[in-house]
C-alpha positions as CSV (number, residue, x, y, z in Angstrom):
1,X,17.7,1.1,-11.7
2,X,16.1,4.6,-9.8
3,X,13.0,4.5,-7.5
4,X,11.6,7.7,-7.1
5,X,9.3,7.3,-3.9
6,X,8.2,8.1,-0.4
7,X,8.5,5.8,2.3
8,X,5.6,6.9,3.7
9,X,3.3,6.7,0.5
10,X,1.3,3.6,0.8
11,X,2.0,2.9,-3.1
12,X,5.8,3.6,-2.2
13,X,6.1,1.0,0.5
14,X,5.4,-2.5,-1.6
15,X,7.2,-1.7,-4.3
16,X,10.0,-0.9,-1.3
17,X,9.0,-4.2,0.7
18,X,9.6,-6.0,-2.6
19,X,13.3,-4.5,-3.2
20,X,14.0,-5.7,0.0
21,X,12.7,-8.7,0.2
22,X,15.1,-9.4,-3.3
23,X,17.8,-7.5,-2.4
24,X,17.6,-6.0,-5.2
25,X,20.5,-2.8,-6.5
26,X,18.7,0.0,-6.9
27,X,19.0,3.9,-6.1
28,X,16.7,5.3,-4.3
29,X,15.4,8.6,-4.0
30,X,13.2,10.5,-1.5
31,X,10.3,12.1,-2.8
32,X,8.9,13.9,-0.1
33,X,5.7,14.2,-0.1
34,X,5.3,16.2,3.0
35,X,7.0,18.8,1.3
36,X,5.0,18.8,-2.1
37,X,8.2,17.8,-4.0
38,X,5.8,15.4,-6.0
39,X,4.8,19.0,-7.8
40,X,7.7,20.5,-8.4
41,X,9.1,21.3,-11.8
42,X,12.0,18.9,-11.6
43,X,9.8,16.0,-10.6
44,X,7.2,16.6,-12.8
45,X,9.8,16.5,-15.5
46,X,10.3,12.9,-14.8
47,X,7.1,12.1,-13.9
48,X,4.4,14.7,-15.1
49,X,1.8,12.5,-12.7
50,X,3.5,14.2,-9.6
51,X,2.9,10.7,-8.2
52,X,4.6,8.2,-6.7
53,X,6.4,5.5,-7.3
54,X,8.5,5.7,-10.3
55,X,10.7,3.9,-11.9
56,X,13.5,4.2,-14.6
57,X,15.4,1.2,-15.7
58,X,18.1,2.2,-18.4
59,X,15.0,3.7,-21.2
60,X,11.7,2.5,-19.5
61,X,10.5,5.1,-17.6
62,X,7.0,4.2,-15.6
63,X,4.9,5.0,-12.6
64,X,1.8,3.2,-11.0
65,X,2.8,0.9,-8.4
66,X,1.0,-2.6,-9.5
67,X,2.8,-2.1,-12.7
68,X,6.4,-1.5,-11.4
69,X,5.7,-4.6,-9.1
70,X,5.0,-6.8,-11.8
71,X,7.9,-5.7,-14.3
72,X,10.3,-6.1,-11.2
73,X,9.4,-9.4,-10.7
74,X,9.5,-10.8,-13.6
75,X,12.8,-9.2,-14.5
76,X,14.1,-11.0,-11.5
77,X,12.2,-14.1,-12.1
78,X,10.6,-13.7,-8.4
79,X,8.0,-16.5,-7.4
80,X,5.9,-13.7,-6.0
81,X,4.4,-13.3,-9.6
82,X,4.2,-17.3,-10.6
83,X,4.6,-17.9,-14.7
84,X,1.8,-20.4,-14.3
85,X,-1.0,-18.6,-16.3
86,X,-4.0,-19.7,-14.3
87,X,-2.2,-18.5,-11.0
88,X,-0.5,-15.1,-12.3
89,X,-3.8,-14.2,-13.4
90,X,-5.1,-14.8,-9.4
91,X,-2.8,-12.9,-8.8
92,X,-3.6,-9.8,-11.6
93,X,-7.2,-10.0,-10.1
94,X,-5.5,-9.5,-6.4
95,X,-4.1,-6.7,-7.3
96,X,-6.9,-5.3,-9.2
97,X,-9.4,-5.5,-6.4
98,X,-6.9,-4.2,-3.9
99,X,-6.7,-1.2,-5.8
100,X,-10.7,-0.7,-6.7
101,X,-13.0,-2.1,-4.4
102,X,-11.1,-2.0,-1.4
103,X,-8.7,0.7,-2.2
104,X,-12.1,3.1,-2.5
105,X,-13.8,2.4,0.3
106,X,-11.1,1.1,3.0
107,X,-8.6,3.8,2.0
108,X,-10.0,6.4,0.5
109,X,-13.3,6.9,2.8
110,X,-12.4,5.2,6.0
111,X,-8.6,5.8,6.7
112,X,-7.1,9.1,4.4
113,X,-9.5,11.9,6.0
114,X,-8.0,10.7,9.0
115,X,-4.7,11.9,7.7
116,X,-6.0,15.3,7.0
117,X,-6.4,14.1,2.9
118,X,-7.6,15.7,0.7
119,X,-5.2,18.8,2.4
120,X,-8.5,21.5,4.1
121,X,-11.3,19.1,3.9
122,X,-14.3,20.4,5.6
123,X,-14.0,18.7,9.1
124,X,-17.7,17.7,9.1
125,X,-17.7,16.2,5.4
126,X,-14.1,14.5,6.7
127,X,-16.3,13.0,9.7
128,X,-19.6,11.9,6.9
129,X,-17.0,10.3,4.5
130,X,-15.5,8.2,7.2
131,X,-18.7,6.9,8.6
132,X,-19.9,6.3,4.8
133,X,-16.7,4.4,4.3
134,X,-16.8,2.5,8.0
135,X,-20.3,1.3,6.6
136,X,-19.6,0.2,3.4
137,X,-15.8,-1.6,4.0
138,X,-17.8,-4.2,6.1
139,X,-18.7,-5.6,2.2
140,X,-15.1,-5.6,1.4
141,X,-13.2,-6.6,4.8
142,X,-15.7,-9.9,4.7
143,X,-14.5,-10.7,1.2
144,X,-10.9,-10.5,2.2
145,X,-11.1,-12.0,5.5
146,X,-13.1,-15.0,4.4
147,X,-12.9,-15.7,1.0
148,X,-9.4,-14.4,-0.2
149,X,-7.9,-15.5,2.9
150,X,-9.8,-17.8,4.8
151,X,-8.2,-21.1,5.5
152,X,-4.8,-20.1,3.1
153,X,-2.2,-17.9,4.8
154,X,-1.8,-15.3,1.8
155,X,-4.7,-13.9,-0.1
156,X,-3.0,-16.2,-3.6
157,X,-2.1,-19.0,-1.5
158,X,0.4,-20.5,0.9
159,X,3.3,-18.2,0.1
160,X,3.6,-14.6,-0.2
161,X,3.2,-12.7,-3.7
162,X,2.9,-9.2,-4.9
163,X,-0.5,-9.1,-4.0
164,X,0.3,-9.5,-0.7
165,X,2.9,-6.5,-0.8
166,X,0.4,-4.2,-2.0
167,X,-2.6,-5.6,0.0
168,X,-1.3,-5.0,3.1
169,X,0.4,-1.7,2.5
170,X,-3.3,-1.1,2.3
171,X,-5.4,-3.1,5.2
172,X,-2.3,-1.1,7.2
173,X,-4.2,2.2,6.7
174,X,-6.5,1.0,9.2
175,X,-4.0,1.7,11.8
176,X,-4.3,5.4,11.2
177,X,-8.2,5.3,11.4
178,X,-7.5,2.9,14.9
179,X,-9.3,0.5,13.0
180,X,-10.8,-2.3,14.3
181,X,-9.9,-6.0,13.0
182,X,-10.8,-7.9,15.7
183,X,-14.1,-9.3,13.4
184,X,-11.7,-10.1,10.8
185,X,-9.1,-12.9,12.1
186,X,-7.7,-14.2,8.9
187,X,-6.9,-10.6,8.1
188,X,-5.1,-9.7,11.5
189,X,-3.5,-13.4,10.9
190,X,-2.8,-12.1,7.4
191,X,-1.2,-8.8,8.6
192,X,1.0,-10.6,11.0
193,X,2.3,-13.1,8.7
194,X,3.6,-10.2,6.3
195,X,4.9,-8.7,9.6
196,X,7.3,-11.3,9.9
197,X,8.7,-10.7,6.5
198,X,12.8,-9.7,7.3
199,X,12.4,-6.6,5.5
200,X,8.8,-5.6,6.6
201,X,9.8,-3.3,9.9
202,X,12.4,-1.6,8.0
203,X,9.9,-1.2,5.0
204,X,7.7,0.0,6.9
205,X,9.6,2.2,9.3
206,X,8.3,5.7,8.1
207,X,4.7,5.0,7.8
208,X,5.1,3.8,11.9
209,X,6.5,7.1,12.3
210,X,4.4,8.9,10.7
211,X,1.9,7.4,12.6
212,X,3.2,8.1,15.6
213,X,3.3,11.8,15.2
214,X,0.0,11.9,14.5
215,X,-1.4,10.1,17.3
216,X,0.8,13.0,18.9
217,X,-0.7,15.7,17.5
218,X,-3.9,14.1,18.1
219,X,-3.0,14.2,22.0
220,X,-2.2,17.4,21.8
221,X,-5.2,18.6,20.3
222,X,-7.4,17.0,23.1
């Protein structure tokens, strides 16, 4: 199997955390992003989405991380995607409001203008979007923090699934925007808990350092 992906693409990183996690063979290859080498010819040959991840197993060829997650774990028969119809489809609807509800709001509107994203936003609509989104993830955090998670230690139950992987390569995002948890403790307990996956820091290695450099540029700026 090829991965085509970035390590510091938030859609990269759980499918990443979940090879990992499985050990799992696979080849993978650096898409940088940073670059623009989503959009080049050869890339877009394999995947005309210029996106990232993507995956090609023998003749599937497919993008869109929720999707590779799920074919990846049932090929290997992980319990992070239970065969239990009733609790896979918990899990489907996980996944599905990760990447609508709190995906638009948390990501999109609170944390990415902080990143500069969309590439030459006006600097004042940057600053209106992130209040807008700062208002309106309140909605969203709540739901996670008391109703997804409350008293269970993962937002499906009491053990980790692929929810969980793309969830918090998500609630991370926050980091960038210095984003305040504190109101939310079963998230921060959440967060930790996926932390002390053995493959997270590794995982998770470039979006740290990405981070850092642009809590450095931010210095520099001041």
């Amino acid at each position: 199997m090829k991965l085509y992906c970035d390590p510091i693409s938030t859609t990269s990183r759980p499918v990443l955390l979940f090879v990992a996690e499985h050990g799992l063979e696979m080849e993978i290859v650096h898409v940088d992003l940073m670059s623009g080498a989503q959009l080049e010819p050869a890339y877009l040959s394999i995947n005309p989405n210029g996106a990232v991840p993507f995956l090609v197993d023998g003749d599937l060829a497919m993008g869109e991380s929720s999707a590779i997650l799920k074919y990846l774990a049932q090929k290997t028969g992980s319990p992070t995607y239970p065969t239990d119809l009733k609790a896979r489809a918990k899990v489907d609807e996980a996944m599905a409001w990760f990447t609508t509800n709190f995906h638009e709001y948390f990501c999109l509107f609170t944390c990415y203008p902080n990143m500069g994203v969309p590439h030459g936003m006006d600097p004042v609509l940057a600053q209106a979007l992130m209040a807008y989104g700062e208002e309106h993830s309140a909605r969203w955090l709540k739901v996670l923090d008391q109703h997804m998670l409350g008293a269970r230690k993962f937002v499906c139950g009491d053990a980790p699934t692929i929810a969980d992987y793309q969830g918090v390569s998500f609630a991370l995002l926050g980091e960038i925007a210095a984003f305040d948890f504190s109101p939310y403790p079963n998230i921060q307990a959440w967060i930790g808990r996926m932390r002390a996956l053995p493959s997270f820091e590794r995982t998770f290695a470039g979006f740290y350092g990405l981070l850092s450099a642009l809590r450095s540029q931010a210095a520099a700026a001041i």
